[in-house]
FISE-790433 format. One line per field, with one value per residue: x, y, z of N, C-alpha, C in turn; residue number from 1. Coordinates in steps of 0.001 Angstrom, whole numbers, plus 500000, padded with zeros to 6 digits. Layout:
N
neast: c(X	...) $
nnorth: c(Y	...) $
nup: c(Z	...) $
caeast: c(X	...) $
canorth: c(Y	...) $
caup: c(Z	...) $
ceast: c(X	...) $
cnorth: c(Y	...) $
cup: c(Z	...) $
n: c(NUM	...) $
END
This chain:
67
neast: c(939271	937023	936456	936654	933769	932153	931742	931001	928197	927246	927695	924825	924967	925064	927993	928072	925914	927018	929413	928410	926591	929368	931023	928993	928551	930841	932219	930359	929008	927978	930033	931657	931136	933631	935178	933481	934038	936510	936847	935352	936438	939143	937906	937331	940085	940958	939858	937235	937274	936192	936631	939365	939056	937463	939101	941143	939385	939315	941305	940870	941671	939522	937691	940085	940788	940589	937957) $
nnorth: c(554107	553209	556077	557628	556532	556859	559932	560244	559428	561223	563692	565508	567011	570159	571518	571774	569430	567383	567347	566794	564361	562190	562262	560429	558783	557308	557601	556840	558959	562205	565368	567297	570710	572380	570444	570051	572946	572926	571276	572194	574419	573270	571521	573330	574597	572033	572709	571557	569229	566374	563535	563567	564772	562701	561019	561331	561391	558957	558253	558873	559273	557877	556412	553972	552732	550694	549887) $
nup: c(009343	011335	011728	009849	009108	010918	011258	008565	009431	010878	009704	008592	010600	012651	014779	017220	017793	016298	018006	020385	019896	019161	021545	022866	021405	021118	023701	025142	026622	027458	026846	028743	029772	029607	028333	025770	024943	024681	022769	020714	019757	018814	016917	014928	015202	013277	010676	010920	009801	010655	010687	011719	014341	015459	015261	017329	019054	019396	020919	023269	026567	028160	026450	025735	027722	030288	032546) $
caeast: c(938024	936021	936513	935827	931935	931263	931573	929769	926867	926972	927739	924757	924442	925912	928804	927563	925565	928384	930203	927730	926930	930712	930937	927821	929414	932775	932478	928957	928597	928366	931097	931698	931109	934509	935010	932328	934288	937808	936351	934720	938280	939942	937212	938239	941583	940860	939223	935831	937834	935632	936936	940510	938720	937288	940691	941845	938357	938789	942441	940738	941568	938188	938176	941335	940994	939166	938160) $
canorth: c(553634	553986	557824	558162	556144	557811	560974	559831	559428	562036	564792	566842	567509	571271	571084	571254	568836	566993	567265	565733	562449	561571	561469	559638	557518	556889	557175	556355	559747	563614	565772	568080	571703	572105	569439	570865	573750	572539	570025	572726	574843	571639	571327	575146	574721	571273	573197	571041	567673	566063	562440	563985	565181	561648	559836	562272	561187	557235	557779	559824	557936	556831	555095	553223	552229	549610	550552) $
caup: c(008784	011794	012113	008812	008789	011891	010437	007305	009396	011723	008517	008743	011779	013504	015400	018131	017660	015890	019324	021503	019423	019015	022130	022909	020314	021683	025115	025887	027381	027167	026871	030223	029124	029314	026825	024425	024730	023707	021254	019355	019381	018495	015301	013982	014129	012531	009798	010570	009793	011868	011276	012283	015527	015774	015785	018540	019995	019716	021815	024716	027631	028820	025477	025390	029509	030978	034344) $
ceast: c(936855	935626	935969	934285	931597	930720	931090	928428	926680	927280	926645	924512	925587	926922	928739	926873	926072	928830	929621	927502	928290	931060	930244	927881	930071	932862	931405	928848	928529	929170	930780	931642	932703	935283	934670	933561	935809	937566	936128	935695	938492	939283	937187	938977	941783	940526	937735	936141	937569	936374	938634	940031	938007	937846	940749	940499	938305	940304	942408	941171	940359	937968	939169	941477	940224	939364	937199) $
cnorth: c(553941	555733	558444	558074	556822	559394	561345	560307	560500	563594	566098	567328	569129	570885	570938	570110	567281	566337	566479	564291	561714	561743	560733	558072	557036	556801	557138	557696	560961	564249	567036	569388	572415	571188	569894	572050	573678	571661	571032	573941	574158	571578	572298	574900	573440	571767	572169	569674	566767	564240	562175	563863	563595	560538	560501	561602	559747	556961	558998	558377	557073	556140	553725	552302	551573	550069	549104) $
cup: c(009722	012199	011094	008112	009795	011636	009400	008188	010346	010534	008482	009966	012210	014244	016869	018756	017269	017193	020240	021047	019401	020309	022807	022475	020513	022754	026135	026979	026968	027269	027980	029215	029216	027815	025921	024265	023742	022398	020055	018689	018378	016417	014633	013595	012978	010689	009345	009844	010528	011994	011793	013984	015972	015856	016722	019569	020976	020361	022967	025332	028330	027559	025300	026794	029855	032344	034514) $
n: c(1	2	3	4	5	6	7	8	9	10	11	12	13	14	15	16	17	18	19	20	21	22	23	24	25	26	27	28	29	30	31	32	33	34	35	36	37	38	39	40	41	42	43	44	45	46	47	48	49	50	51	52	53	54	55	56	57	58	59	60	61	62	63	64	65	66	67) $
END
């Protein structure tokens, strides 16, 4: 449910663009260019299933970890 409103509201945006709010969204930060880079892999082979790529997002580990 939340993978799928997040992705509601983040819809038109580029993927790029896409990529940086979710995680902005999820882990209160930017994604390392690294990151960006596999993420936007990741959302190809997804075929642009972005609230697929935003479950995979909401069990990164800096999500799931309390520090």
């Amino acid at each position: 449910k939340c993978a799928n409103d997040l992705a509601s509201r983040l819809s038109k945006l580029d993927r790029a663009a896409f990529l940086r709010e979710a995680f902005l969204h999820v882990l209160s930060r930017p994604p390392t260019d690294a990151e960006a880079k596999t993420s936007s892999d990741g959302l190809k082979a997804l075929q642009d299933q972005r609230s697929l790529f935003l479950q995979a997002l909401f069990n990164h580990n800096d999500f799931v970890t309390l520090r």
